[in-house]
C-alpha positions in Angstrom: -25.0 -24.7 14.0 -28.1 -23.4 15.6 -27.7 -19.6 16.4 -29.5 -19.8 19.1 -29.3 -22.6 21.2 -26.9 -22.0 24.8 -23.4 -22.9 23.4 -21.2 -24.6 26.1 -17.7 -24.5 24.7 -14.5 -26.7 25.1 -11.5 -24.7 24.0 -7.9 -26.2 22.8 -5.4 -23.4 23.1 -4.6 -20.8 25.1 -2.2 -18.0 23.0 -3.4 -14.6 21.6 -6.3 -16.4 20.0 -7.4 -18.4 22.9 -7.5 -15.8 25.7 -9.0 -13.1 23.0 -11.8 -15.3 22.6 -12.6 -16.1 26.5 -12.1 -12.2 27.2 -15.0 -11.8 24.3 -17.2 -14.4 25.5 -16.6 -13.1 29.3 -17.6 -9.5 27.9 -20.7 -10.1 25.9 -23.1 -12.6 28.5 -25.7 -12.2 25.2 -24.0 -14.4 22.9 -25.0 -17.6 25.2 -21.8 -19.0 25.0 -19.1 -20.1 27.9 -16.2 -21.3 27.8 -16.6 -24.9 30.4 -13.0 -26.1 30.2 -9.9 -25.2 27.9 -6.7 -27.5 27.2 -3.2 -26.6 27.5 0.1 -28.0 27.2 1.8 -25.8 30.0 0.2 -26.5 33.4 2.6 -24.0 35.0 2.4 -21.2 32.7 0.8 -18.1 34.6 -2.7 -17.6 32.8 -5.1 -14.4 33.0 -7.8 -16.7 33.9 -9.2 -19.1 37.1 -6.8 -22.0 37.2 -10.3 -24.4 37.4 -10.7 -24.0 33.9 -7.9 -25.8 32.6 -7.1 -29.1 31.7 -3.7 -30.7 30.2 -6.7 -33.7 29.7 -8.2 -33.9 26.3 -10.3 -36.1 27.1 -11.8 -34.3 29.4 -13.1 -32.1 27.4 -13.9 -34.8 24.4 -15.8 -36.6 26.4 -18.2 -34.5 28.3 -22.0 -34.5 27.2 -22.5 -30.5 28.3 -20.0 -29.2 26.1 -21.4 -29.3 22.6 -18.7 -26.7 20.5 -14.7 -27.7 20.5 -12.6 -24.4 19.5 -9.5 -25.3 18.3 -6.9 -23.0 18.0 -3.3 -24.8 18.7 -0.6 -24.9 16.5 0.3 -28.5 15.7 -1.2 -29.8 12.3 -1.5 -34.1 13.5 -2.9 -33.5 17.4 -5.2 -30.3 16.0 -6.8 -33.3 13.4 -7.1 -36.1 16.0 -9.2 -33.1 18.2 -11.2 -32.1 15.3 -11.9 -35.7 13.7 -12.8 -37.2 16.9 -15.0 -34.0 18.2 -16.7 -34.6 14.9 -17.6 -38.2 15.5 -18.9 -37.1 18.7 -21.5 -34.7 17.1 -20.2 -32.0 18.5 -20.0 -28.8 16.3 -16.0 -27.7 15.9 -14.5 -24.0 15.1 -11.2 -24.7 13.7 -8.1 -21.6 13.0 -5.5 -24.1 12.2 -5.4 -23.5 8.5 -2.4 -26.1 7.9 -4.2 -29.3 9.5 -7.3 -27.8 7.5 -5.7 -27.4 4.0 -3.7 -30.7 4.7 -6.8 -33.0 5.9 -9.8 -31.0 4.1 -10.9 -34.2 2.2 -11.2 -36.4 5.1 -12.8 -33.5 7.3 -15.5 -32.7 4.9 -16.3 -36.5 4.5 -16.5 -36.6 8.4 -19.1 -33.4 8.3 -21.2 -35.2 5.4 -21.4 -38.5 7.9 -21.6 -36.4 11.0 -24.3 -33.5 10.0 -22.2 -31.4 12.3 -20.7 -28.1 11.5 -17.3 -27.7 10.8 -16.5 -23.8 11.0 -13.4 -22.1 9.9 -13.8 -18.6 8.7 -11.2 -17.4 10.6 -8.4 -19.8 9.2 -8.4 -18.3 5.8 -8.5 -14.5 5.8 -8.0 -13.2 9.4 -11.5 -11.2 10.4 -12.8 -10.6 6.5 -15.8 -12.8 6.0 -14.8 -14.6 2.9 -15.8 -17.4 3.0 -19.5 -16.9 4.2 -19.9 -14.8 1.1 -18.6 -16.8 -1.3 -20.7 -19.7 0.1 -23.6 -17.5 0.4 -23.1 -14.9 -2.2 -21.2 -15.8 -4.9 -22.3 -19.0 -7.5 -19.3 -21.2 -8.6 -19.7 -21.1 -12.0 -19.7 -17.1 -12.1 -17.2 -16.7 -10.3 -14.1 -15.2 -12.8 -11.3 -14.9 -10.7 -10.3 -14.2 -6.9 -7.1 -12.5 -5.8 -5.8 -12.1 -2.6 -3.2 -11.2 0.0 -3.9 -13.4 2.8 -0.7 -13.8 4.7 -0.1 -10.5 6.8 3.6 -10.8 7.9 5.1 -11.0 4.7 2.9 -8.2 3.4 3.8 -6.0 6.6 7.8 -6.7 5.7 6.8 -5.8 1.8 5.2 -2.5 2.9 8.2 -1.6 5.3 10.3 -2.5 1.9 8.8 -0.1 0.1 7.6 3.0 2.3 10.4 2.8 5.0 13.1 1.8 2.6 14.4 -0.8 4.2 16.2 -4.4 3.7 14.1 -7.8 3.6 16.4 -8.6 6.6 15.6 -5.4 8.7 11.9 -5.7 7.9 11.8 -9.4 9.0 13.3 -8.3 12.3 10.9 -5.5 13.1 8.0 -7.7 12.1 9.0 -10.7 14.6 10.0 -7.4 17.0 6.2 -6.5 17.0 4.9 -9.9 16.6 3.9 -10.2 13.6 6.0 -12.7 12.3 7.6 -16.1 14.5 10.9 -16.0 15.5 11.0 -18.7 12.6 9.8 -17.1 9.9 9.5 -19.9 7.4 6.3 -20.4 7.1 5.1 -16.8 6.4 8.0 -15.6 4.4 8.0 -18.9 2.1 4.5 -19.1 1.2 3.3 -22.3 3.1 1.0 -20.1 5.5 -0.3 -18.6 2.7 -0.8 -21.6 0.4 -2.5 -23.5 3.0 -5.3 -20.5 3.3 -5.6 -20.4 -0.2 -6.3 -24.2 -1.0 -9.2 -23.6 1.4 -10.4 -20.6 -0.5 -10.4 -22.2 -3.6 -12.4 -24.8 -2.7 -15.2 -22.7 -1.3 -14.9 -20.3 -4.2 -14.8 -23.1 -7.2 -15.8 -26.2 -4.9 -12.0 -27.8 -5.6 -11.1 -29.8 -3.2 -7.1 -29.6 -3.3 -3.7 -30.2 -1.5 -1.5 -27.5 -0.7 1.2 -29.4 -2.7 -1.0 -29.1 -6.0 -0.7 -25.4 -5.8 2.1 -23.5 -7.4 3.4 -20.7 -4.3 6.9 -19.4 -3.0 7.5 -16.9 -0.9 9.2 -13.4 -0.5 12.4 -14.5 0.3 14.1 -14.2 -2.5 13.0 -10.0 -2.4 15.8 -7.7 -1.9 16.2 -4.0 -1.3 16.9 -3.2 -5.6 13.7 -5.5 -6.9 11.6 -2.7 -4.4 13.5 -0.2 -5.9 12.7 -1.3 -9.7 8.8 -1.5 -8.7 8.9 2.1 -7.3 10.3 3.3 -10.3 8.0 1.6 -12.5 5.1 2.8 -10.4 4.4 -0.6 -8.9 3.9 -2.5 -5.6 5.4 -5.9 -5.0 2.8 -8.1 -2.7 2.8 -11.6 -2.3 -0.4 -12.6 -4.2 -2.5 -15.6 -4.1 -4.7 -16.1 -7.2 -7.4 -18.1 -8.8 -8.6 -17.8 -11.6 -11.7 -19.8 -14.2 -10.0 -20.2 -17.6 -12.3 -20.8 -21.1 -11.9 -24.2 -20.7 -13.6 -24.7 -17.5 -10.5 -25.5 -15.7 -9.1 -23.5 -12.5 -6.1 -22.2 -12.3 -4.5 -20.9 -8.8 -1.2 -19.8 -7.1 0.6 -18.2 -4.5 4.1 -15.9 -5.7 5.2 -12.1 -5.6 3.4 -10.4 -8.0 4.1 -6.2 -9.5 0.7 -4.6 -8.8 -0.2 -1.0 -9.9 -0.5 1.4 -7.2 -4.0 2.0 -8.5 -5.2 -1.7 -8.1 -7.0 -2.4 -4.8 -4.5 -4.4 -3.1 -1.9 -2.0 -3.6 -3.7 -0.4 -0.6 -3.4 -3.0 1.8 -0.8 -2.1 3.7 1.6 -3.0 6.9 0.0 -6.6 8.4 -3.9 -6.1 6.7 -5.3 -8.7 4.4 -7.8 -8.0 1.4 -9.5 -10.0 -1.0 -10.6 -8.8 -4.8 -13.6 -11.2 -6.4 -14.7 -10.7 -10.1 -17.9 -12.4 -11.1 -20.3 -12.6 -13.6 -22.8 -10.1 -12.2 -21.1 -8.0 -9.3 -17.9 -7.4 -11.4 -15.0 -6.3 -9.1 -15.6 -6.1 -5.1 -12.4 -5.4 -3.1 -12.8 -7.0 0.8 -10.6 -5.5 3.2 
């Protein structure tokens, strides 16, 4: 994508995401970009925005020549992919956060950017606002690369945090972490690992170049963590997070998955706390770097 060409945007979705990124663009005039037109579902719904710039047309927005980005950022894997594929086709450049459609459709998607030339951007999918994946695309070479661990799912490691510090039960944790919004009212995809898998199969593949289905990745979740396993880990001088790891073996082959891991309290992730993400890389030449 050209950084500096005027960037006339077509945004799908609306939610936190959405409306943070139009209050940005509205805020900084020097980043040449506007928003022309955004999509919703929910004509009716009271916006904090002119009522002129929404559509409940897709195509619309598809099919006008001004607009040359799409932003996705809905929640539905199939419609997200039908946007994305056929924005692509279009040569327009796309910004995807939908980490599920990504993870599930990566092969086709990055066939469709190798036929397209058209940039397919999703840094923000995979590790909330830590650049990962520019650096290991930019700074890190594939077959130096050691091993990469992670916590890259922030509800379930704000409920493991109030397990631990505040003392309390998976069940009370859950609740004040949809309370504060940090977790759905269902929880299912945070607390059992699928949000968490889905990030990591894009990881990998820009850390080792494997290009991988969720389902060939070994994860579960924290729901299985009750009040006496925190306990155990205290005792022991431990944290339990919900760690996603990849690692290079002496063969040559990768190995990579998601589960609840004991981590010393003087490892780096043991400091991530409440709803943060961070990211440890070991390589060749930089050794350890800790992201957060």
């Amino acid at each position: 994508m050209e950084s500096h060409k005027q960037l006339t945007i077509g945004l799908f979705g609306f939610g936190v995401v959405g409306e943070g990124l139009y209050k940005v663009l509205q805020q900084t005039p020097s980043l040449k970009a506007t928003i022309k037109k955004v999509c919703i579902k929910d004509p009716n719904k009271k916006r904090n925005a002119p009522d002129a710039l929404f559509t409940t047309e897709k195509e619309i927005i598809l099919n006008d020549p001004e607009i040359n980005v799409i932003v996705e950022v809905i929640n539905e894997s199939e419609p997200a992919f039908e946007i994305v594929s056929r924005a692509l086709k279009s040569g327009k450049e796309v910004v995807s956060a939908s980490k599920k459609m990504l993870a599930e459709h990566l092969p086709e998607l990055l066939k469709l950017q190798q036929e397209t030339g058209v940039s397919l951007l999703y840094e923000a999918a995979a590790c909330a606002s830590i650049p990962v994946i520019r650096n290991l695309e930019e700074y890190y070479d594939n077959d130096l690369l050691h091993s990469i661990r992670a916590i890259v799912n922030g509800s379930t490691n704000f409920i493991l945090t109030k397990m631990f510090e505040d003392r309390l039960d998976f069940k009370e944790a859950l609740l004040l972490a949809q309370q504060l919004g940090f977790a759905e009212a269902d929880p299912k995809l945070d607390v059992e690992g699928y949000d968490a898998v889905n990030k990591w199969t894009l990881l990998i593949n820009h850390a080792y170049g494997i290009v991988t289905h969720p389902s060939n990745i070994l994860f579960t979740g924290i729901q299985s963590i009750q009040g006496t396993d925190a306990a155990v880990a205290r005792e022991k001088n431990f944290d339990i997070k919900l760690v996603a790891q990849a690692k290079k073996l002496q063969n040559g082959k990768v190995t990579a998955f998601v589960l609840p891991q004991f981590v010393k309290l003087s490892e780096p992730l043991s400091f991530v706390k409440n709803e943060y993400n961070g990211v440890v890389i070991e390589s060749g030449f930089a050794d350890k770097q800790f992201f957060y």
